[in-house]
N, C-alpha and C positions, 0 to 999 in steps of 0.2 A: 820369626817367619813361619807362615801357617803351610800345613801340607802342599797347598795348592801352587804357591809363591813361589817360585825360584826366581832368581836372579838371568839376566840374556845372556844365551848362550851357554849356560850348565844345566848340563842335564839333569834329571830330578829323578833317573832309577834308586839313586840312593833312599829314597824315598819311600819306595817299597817296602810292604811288611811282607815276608816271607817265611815262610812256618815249613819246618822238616820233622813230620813225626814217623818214629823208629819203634817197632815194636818191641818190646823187651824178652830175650830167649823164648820168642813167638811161640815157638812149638811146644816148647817145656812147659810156656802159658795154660795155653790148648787144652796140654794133658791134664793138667791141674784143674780145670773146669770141669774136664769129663769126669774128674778122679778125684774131690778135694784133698783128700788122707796126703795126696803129693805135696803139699805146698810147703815147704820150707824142709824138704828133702830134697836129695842130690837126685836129679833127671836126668835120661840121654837120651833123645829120640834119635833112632837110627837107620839112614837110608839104607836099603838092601836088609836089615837088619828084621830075623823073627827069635818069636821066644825061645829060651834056652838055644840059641845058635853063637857062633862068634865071628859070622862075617858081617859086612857092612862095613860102615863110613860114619861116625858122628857130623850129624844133619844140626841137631842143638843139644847143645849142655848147660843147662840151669848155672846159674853163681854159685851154688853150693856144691854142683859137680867139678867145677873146673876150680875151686880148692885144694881138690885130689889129683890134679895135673889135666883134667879130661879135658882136651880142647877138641874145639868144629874142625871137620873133616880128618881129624886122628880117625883111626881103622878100629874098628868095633875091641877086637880080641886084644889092642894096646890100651885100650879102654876099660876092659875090664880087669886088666893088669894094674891099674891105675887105683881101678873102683869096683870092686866085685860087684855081682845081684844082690841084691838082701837075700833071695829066693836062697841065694847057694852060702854065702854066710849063714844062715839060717841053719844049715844042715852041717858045714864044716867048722868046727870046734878050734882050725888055727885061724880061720878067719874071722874080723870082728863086725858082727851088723851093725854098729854106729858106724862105722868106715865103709860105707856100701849105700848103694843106691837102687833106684828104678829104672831098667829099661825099657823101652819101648820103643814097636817099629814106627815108623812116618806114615800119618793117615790126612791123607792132603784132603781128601774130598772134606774131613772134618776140617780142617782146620779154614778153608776154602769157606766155607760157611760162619765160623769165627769171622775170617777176615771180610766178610760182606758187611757184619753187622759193624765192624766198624769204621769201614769205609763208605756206610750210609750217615757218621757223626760228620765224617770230615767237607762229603758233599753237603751239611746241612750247614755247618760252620762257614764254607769259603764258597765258593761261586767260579772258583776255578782252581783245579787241584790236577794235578796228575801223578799216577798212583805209578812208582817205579815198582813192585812187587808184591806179594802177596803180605807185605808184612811193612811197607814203610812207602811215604807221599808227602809232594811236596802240597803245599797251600799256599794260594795268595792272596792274603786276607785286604790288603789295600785299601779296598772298597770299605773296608766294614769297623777297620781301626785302622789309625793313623799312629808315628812317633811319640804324638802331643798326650797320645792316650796313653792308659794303661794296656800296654801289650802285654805286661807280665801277668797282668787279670786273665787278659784272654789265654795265655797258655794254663792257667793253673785251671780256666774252667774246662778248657777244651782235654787235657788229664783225665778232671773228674769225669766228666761225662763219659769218657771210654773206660774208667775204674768203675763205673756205677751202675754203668747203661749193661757191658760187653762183659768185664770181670775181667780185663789184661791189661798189664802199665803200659805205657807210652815214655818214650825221653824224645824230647822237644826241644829244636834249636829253634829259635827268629832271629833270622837278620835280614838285613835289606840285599840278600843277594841266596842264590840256591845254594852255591859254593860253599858259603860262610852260613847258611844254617843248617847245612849237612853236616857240618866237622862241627857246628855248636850241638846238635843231638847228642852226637857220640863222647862230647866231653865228660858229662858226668854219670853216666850210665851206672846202676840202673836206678828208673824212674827220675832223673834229668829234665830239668827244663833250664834253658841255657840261655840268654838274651842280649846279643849283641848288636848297639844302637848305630846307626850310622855317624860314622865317623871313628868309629875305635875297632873297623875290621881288620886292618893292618897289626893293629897293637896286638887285639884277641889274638893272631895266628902267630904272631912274629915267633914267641918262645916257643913254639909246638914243635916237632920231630919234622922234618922236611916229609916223610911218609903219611901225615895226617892231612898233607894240602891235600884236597877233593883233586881226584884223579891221579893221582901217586901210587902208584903200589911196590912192593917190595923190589922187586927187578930195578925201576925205574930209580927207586929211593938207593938202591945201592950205588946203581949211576951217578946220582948225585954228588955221595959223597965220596965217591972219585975224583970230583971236582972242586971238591972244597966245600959242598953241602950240604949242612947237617940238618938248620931249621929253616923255616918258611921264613922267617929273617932275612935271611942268609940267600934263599929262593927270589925273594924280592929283592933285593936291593945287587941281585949278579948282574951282569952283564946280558943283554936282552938277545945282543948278537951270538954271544955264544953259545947261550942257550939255543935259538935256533937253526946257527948248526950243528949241534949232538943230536938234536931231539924233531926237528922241523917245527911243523905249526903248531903238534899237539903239545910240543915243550911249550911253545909261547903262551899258551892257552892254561897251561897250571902255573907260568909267571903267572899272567894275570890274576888268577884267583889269587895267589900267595899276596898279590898288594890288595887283595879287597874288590878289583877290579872283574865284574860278571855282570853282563847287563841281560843275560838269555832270560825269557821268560816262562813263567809257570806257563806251561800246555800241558794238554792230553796225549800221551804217549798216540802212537798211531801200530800197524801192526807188527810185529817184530821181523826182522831179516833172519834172524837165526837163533836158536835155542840150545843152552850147550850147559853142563856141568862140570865142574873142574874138584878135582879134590886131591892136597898136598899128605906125602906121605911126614910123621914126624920125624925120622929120618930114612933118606937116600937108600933105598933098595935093590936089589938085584934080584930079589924072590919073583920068579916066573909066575905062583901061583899068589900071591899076592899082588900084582900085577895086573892078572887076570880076573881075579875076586873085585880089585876095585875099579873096573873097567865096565864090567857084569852090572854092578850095580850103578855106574854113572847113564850108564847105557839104558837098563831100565828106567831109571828117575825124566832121563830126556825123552825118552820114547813114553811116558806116560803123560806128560806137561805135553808134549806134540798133541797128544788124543785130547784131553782136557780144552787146550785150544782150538781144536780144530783143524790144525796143520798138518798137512801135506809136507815132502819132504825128497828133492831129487840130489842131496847130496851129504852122504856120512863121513866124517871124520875123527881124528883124534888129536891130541895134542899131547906133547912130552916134555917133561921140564927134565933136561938132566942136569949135573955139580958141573960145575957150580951154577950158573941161569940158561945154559945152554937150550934152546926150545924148538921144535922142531914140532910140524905139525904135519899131517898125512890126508886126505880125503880120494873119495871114491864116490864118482858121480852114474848114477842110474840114468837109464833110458826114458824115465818118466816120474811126479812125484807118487807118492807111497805112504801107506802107514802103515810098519809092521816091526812092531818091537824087537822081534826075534831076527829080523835081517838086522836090525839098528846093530846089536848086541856080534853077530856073526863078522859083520864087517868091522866093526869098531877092536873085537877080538885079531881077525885078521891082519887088518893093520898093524896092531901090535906085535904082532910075531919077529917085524923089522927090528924093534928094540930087546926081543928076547934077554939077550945078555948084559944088559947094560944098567947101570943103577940111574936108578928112578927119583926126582926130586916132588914129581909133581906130576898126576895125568889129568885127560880132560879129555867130554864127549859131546859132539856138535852135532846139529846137524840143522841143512843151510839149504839156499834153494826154497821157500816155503812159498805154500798156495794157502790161502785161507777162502777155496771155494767147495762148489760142489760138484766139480768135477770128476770124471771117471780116475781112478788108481789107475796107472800103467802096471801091462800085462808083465809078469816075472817071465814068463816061457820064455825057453831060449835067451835069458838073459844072461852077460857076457860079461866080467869085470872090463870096465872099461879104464884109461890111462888115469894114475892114480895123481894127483896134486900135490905137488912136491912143495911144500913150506917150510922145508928147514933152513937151517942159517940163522936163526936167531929169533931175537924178542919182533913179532909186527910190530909198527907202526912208530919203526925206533924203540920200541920196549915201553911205548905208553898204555895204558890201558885204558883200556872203555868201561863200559856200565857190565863191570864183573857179576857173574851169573853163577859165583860157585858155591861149593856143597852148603857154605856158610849164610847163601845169599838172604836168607832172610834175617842172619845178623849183621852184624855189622863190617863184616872181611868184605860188603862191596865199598868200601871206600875207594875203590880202581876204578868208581866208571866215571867217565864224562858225557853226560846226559847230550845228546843230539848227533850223536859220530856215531858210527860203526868203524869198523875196523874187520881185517883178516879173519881175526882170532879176538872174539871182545871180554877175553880175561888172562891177567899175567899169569 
């Protein structure tokens, strides 16, 4: 039966070619282009993070960093605990330079310009794409190759041409649904091209960790298996009702993917409702100024992405993970929208002061309410905190997660979002 063919009454989204390319430790990439000498040494590009300092947030850690334990959004100075500087190996006699790495702070505008040049391949390839990040988009190539064809052609040309054109690898899922070629990306990373044909969506996910279903993330995946589930198996073939009431509709909607089932279509994002970074400590803290250090710097990272877009902004908040998923979230809504990184940062601090004492699994910094015009700033004079928005009590949206926005977001820790929702809070 030819692409075009279906049978009455079955729908033919199965049909679909759908392409998810993932950029590979984007940033670590970057560096390596501006830096060759980096390439096949351990990297950390680090938000908040300058030379010889040790605060900050690991933003990306190359494959050869996170060897040495460094993972995305670990705290700079647990990082270097991990992996020294070369710089400082260099100089210390009990440290060893083969056990040491590069770091470097986050320089978005560069990499911003990376990620143009190869989000000019992807518009050239598909005819409709929509780019979830600075580092990863979906494609819906349909038009241009069918099942009958060789799609694994097309992904190994559409690689080359970003390895050839751009100078950064790509991991590549296709399958005939967005769900199932998100989680096909990520499977064999890095450099990944993964190809799942209609009809074998079910099968590809079944043995996978109930966590790798698209839109899962750890909170949720732990829910799970309180329930008796462990894999996308197991996810599929539950009970549909009882999934909807623990979870409501956004449960039903990761059944679905988990049986293969997603008929949402490639579009073009449109402008975003809120802008927010989130970053997990390795372990549960109580340190005040640690706390505060990675608060500082989520707060910059969001108040700078705000400027870059063009966003305006009448409402700051925070989010708090405490032990075991306990989540509680805070916001403080202004008299008018704004751009002012230093208020971002005063209030997001502020807020904070509620959780002083309490240990910390996980922070986050939002800010919501967005204008993308050109309108006047509201006047700060005589401005008032006004009543603060109380969001504690647990995980929103039942503890499902949206299109996660955190430290890691250009790797691969957004496997929480569900493309087309918004949510309270749109990261666990």
């Amino acid at each position: 039966m030819g692409r075009h063919e279906t049978l009455p009454g079955v729908s033919d989204d199965s049909e679909r070619v759908v392409c998810h390319v993932d950029m590979d430790c984007f940033y670590a990439a970057c560096e390596r282009l501006r830096e060759p000498p980096l390439r096949g040494e351990p990297v950390v590009v680090g938000m908040g993070y300058e030379a010889d300092e040790s605060h900050g947030a690991v933003a990306t850690a190359s494959y050869e960093a996170r060897e040495f334990g460094v993972e995305s959004a670990q705290a700079i100075s647990e990082a270097l605990d991990a992996l020294p500087r070369k710089v400082d190996a260099a100089k210390d006699p009990s440290l060893s330079v083969d056990e040491a790495g590069f770091y470097r702070p986050v320089d978005l505008d560069f990499y911003e310009s990376i990620a143009a040049d190869v989000k000019a391949i992807l518009h050239d390839e598909a005819d409709r794409v929509r780019e979830v990040s600075i580092d990863e988009a979906y494609l819906d190539v349909t038009d241009r190759i069918d099942w009958d064809g060789d799609v694994r052609s097309f992904g190994r040309r559409l690689k080359s041409r970003i390895d050839d054109e751009v100078g950064v690898t790509a991991s590549i899922g296709i399958a005939p649904a967005m769900s199932a070629a998100k989680v096909a990306s990520d499977h064999d990373k890095p450099d990944g091209l993964v190809v799942v044909e209609p009809g074998d969506v079910r099968s590809f996910l079944a043995p996978l960790s109930v966590e790798r279903v698209h839109g899962v993330g750890p909170v949720t995946a732990s829910e799970f298996r309180e329930m008796g589930i462990e894999t996308a198996g197991d996810l599929a073939t539950a009970d549909a009702t009882r999934i909807e009431e623990r979870f409501g509709e956004r449960g039903l909607e990761v059944y679905r993917f988990a049986r293969g089932e997603d008929t949402r279509p490639v579009e073009p994002k449109g402008q975003p409702k809120s802008l927010n970074r989130e970053s997990a400590f390795t372990e549960p803290t109580a340190s005040t100024e640690a706390k505060r250090d990675r608060v500082r710097a989520l707060a910059a990272d969001v108040a700078e992405r705000a400027q870059r877009e063009g966003a305006l902004y009448q409402t700051i908040g925070i989010k708090v993970v405490t032990p075991p998923f306990d989540v509680h979230t805070r916001a403080r809504s202004l008299p008018g929208p704004i751009e002012d990184a230093d208020l971002v940062e005063s209030v997001a601090l502020d807020l904070l002061t509620e959780f002083a004492d309490d240990r910390v699994r996980k922070l986050g910094v939002r800010v919501s309410n967005l204008q993308f015009t050109e309108e006047d700033q509201a006047s700060l004079d005589g401005w008032e905190t006004s009543a603060d928005v109380d969001g504690d009590g647990g995980s929103e949206n039942n503890g499902m997660a949206n299109e996660a926005d955190s430290v890691d977001a250009p790797e691969s820790q957004r496997s929480g979002e569900i493309e087309g929702q918004q949510s309270l809070w749109d990261f666990e």
